[in-house]
N, C-alpha and C positions, 0 to 999 in steps of 0.2 A: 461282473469283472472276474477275469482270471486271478489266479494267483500270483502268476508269471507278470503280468502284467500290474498288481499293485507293487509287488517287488521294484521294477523298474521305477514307479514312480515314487517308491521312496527316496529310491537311490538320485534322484535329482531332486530333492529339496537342499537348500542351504543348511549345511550341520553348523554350529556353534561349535568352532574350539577352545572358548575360553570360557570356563568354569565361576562362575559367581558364586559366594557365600555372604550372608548377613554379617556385619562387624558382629562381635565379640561383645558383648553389653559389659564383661567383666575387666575389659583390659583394663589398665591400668592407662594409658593413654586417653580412653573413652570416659574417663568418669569425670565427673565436672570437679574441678579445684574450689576448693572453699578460698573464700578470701581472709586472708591473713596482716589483722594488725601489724605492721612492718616492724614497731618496738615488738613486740612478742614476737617475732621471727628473726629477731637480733637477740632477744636474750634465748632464746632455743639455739642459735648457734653458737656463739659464745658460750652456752654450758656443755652442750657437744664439745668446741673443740677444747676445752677446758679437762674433759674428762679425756680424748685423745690425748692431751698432752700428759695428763697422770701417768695414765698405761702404758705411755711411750718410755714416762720416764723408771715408772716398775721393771719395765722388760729391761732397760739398759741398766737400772740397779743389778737384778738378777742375772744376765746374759751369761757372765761367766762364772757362774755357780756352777760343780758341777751336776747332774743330776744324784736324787740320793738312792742308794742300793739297800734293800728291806733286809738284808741279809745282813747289814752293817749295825743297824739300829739296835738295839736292846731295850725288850718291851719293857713296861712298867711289874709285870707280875716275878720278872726275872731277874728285876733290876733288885727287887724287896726283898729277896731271900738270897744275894749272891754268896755272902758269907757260907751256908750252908751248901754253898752249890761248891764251893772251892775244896779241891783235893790235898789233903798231906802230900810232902815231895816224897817219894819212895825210898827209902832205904835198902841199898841192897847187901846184899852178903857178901864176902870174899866170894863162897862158892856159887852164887847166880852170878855173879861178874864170871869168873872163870866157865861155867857154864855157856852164858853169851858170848863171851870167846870163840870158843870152841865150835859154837854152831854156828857163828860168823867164818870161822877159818872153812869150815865142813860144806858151806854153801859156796867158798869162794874156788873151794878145791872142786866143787860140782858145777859150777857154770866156767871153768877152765877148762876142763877134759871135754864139755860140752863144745865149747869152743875150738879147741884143737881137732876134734872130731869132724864139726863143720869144716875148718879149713883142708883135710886131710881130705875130705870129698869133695871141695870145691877142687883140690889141686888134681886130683882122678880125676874130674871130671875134663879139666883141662888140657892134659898128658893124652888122654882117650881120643880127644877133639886133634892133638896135633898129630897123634899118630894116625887119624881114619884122614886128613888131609896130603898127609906126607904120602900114602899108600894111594889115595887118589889122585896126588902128584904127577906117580909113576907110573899109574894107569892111562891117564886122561889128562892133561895141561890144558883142555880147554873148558873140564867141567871142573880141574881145580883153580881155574882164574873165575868160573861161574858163581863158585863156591863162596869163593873168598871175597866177594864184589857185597858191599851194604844191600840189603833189601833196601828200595824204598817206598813199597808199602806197609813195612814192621813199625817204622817211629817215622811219623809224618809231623817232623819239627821243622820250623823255619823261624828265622830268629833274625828281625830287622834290627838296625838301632843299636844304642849301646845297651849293655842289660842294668847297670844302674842310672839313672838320673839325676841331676844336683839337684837339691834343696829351691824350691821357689823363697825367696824373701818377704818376707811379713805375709804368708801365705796362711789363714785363719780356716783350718778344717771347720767344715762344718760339723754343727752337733747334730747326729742320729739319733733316730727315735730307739727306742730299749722299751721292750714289751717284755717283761720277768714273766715266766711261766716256772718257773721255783715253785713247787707241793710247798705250803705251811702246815706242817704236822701237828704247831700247836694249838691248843684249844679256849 
């Protein structure tokens, strides 16, 4: 026989399209049930739901706890020495008071000139912008109405709705999970 010719006659056998596998010996379905004294299958559940009702009612003791923050607590080895951990209040002089003045006034007088400085460029900048409009006014009215027109691909805002919302009524935020990634430097 040719080759051409076994080809063809495979191609006319009945294919199978539907795929068989052996059950599963592990499922959980497949495994044979023990039989169970029905008093020992009343007190198994009865102690079950015994123990859900505990935990139900732990959760609803605790629910509105809030969670606690490590940062709040105060170890035991910090707690033992705090007396020596506490600072005299400082005494200052006439002259550090007058000193701290002074370089209070000296910083107040340096982020003021800072500030008037900013504004005096902000207003150039401003003056700059109405004169280079006004001069393309008189050049062109149709590249100063161009000019003058919002971009709207610069701020691609759109704003439905009102921007606050009332208050929902006995509306109970849910509590978020809080994962502290806070370094503890003590040892």
């Amino acid at each position: 026989m040719s080759l051409l010719s076994n080809l063809a006659r495979l191609s006319l056998l009945p294919t199978r399209s539907l795929h068989q596998t052996i059950p599963n010996a592990s499922s959980v379905f497949m495994k044979r049930q023990k039989k169970i004294d029905p008093e020992v299958a009343k007190q198994r559940e009865a102690r079950r739901r015994k123990r859900l009702e505990k935990d139900i009612r732990q959760m609803q003791k605790h629910s509105k706890k809030p969670k606690p923050v490590d940062e709040l607590t105060l170890d035991v080895k910090s707690a033992k020495n705090i007396e020596e951990r506490r600072r005299p209040p400082t005494q200052l002089t006439l002259k550090e008071i007058d000193e701290r003045a002074i370089a209070l006034k000296d910083y107040s007088r340096s982020r003021l000139a800072l500030q008037r400085e900013d504004d005096k460029w902000i207003r150039g900048a401003i003056e700059s912008q109405r004169k280079a409009l006004a001069e393309l006014k008189k050049l062109s009215p149709e590249l100063y109405t161009a000019a003058v027109q919002p971009a709207a691909n610069d701020l691609p805002l759109t704003i439905h709705g009102p921007s606050l919302t009332p208050p929902i009524k006995n509306y109970e935020a849910p509590d978020g999970d809080y994962i502290d990634t806070t370094r503890n430097w003590a040892s």
